[in-house]
C-alpha positions in Angstrom: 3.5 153.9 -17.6 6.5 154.1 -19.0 7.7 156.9 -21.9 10.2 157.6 -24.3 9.0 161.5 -25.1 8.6 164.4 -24.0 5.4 166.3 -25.4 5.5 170.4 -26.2 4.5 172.3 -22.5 5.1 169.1 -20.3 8.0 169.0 -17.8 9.8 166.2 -15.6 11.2 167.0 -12.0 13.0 165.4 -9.9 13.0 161.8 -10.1 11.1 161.7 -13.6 12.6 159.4 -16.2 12.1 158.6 -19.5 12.7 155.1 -21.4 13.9 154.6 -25.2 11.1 151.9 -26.4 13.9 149.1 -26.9 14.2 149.3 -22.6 18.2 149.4 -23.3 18.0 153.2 -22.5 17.4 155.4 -19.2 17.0 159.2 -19.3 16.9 160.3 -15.4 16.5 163.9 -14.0 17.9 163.0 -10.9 17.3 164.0 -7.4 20.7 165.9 -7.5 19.7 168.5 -10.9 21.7 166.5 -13.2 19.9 165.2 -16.0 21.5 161.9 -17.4 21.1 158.8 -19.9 22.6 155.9 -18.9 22.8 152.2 -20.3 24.7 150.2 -17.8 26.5 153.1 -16.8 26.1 157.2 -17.8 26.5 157.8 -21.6 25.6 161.2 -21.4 24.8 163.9 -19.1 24.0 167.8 -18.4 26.5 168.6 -16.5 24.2 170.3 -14.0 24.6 168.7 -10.5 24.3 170.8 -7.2 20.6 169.7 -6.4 19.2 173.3 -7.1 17.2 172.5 -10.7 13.3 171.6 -10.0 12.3 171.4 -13.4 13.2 170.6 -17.2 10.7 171.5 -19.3 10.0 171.0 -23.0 9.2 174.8 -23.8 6.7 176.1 -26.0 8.5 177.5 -28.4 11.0 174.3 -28.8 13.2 174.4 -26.3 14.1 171.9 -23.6 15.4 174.3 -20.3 15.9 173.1 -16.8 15.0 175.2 -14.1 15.5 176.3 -10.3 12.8 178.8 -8.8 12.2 180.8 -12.4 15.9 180.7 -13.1 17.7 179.1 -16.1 20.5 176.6 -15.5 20.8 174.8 -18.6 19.1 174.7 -21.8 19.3 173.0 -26.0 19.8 176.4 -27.3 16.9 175.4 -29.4 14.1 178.3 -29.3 12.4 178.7 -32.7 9.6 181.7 -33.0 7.2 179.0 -35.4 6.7 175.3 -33.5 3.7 173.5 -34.5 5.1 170.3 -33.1 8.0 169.8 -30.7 9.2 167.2 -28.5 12.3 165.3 -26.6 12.3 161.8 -27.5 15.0 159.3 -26.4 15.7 157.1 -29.0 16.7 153.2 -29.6 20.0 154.1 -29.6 20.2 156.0 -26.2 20.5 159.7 -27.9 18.3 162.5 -26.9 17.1 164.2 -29.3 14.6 167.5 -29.9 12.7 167.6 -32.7 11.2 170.6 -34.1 8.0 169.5 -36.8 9.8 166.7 -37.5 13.2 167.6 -37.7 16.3 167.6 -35.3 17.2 170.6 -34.1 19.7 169.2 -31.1 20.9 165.9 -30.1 22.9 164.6 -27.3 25.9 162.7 -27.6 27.6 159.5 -26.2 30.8 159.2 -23.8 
């Protein structure tokens, strides 16, 4: 099954993906630890290849960190101390965004 969020405490790893509800969008961690939204091509992208990331995860306290053995490679910059709800959705229009209780608190961009 296919999704266009991720939920508070979950994660993707290598190979995960994530769809924007319209299909026109991608969002791939991919097998070499760069984590990237594509339409036809890459729109956007973390700029973290090198194949050492294992995991990005959708934090607890709001924000959305990749990681390789406990250690932080990238990150949204994002942590709040008070999250009821928080999540990374990719949207219709292929931007990622992270919401914290409704509002955005970082959004990607598009080449």
């Amino acid at each position: 099954m296919s999704r266009n969020f991720l939920c508070m405490n979950s994660e993707l790893t290598k190979g995960d993906f994530l769809i924007s509800n319209n299909g026109e969008y991608k969002a791939v961690f991919q097998e070499d630890g760069n984590f990237v939204v594509y339409e036809w091509k890459p729109i956007w992208q973390s700029n973290t290849p090198g194949g050492t990331a294992r995991r990005l995860i959708m934090q607890e306290d709001c924000n959305l960190v990749m990681y390789d053995d406990g250690q932080c490679l990238w990150h949204t910059n994002t942590h709040h101390s008070q999250v009821k709800v928080c999540r990374l959705t990719l949207r219709n229009d292929g931007i990622l965004v992270v919401e914290n209780d409704g509002t955005d608190v970082w959004k990607s961009s598009k080449k």
